[in-house]
N, C-alpha and C positions, 0 to 999 in steps of 0.2 A: 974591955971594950971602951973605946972613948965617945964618947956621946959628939955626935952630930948639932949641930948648930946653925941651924938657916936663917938669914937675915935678909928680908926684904927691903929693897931700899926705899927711903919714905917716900917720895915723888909717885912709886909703885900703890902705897896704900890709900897714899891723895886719891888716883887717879882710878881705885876701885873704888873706894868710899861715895867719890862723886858719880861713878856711874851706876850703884845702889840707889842716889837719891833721884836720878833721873830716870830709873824704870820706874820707880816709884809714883813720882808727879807723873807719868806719862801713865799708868794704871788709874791713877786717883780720876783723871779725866777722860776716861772712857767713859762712854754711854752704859748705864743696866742694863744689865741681860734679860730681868725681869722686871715687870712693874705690879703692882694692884691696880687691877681696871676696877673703876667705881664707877655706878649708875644707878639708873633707877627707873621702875616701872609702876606708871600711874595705870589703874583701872579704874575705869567710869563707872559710877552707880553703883557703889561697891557698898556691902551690908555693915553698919556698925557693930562691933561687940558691945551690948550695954547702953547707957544711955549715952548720948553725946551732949558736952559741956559745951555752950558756946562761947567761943572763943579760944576753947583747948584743942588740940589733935587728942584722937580718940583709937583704940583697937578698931582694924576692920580686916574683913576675910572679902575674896569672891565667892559668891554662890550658884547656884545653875550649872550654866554652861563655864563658869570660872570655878567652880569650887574648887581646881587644882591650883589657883592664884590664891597664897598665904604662906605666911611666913615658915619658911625650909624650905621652900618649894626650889628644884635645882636650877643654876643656871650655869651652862656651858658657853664656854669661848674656844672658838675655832680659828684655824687660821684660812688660807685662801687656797691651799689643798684639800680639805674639809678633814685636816685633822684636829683632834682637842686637844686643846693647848690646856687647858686649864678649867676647873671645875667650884662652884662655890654655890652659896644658897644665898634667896631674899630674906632680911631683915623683916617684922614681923611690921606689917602693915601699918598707917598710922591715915586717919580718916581724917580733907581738908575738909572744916566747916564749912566754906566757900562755898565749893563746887560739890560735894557730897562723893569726890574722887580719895580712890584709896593708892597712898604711896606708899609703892616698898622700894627701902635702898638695898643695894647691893655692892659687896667691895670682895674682887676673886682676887687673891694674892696669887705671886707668885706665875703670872703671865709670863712667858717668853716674847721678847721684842719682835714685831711682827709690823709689815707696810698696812697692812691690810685684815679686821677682823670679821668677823660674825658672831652674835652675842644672841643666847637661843634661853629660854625661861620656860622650864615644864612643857616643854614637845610641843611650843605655840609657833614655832617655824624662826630660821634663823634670820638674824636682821645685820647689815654689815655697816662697818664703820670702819673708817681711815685712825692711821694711826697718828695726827692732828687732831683728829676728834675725840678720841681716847686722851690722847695728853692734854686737853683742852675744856674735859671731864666734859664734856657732849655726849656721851652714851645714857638718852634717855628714849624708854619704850614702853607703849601707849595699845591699852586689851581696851575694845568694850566701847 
């Protein structure tokens, strides 16, 4: 059997080669499909852990009627169907000497691109925000 032998003519591999590199650039500049929404939730009057150093941030928890405000505590992103898009926890509280308010940050990876969200923190009712707000790290919400 004589062995077959195919030869493309080069102009042919040019003209593949170059349309690999332009799906290419044209994938590289698409928008993410997902993002991390980052934010963060101040509560007012919030208890210190310990003593507080002035002039440091310090451990703090909500108590009472917040005691479910502290650090794992869930939060959910929804989209504008009221479904979940995505799920993460708060960062463990950090108490401003200033104001005697307690911040927790929060970063949920892994968002699906959306016009429009609602950002919910331990079944305290969901709060919405554009998706300029979110890319503009404006997702900040306020218990207490």
């Amino acid at each position: 059997m004589i062995p077959l032998r195919l030869k493309a003519p080069l102009w042919l591999v040019g003209v593949g080669a170059a349309l690999l590199l332009a799906m290419f650039a044209i994938a590289s500049q698409l928008p993410p499909t997902t993002r991390t929404l980052d934010g963060s939730l101040t509560l007012r009057h919030a208890v210190p852990i310990g003593a507080p150093v002035v002039g440091k941030d310090y451990p703090c928890v909500g108590v009472g009627g917040f005691d479910d405000i502290r650090g794992g505590a869930t939060v959910v992103v929804y989209d504008a169907a009221d479904k979940i898009l995505a799920m993460g926890r708060l960062d463990p509280g950090r108490a401003n000497d200033a104001t005697g308010d307690c911040i927790f940050l929060f970063a949920v990876p892994d968002v699906p691109t959306s016009d429009f969200y609602r950002v919910e923190v331990a079944h305290r009712g969901q709060v919405p925000f554009t998706q300029r707000q979110v890319d503009d790290h404006q997702v900040q919400l306020t218990l207490g």
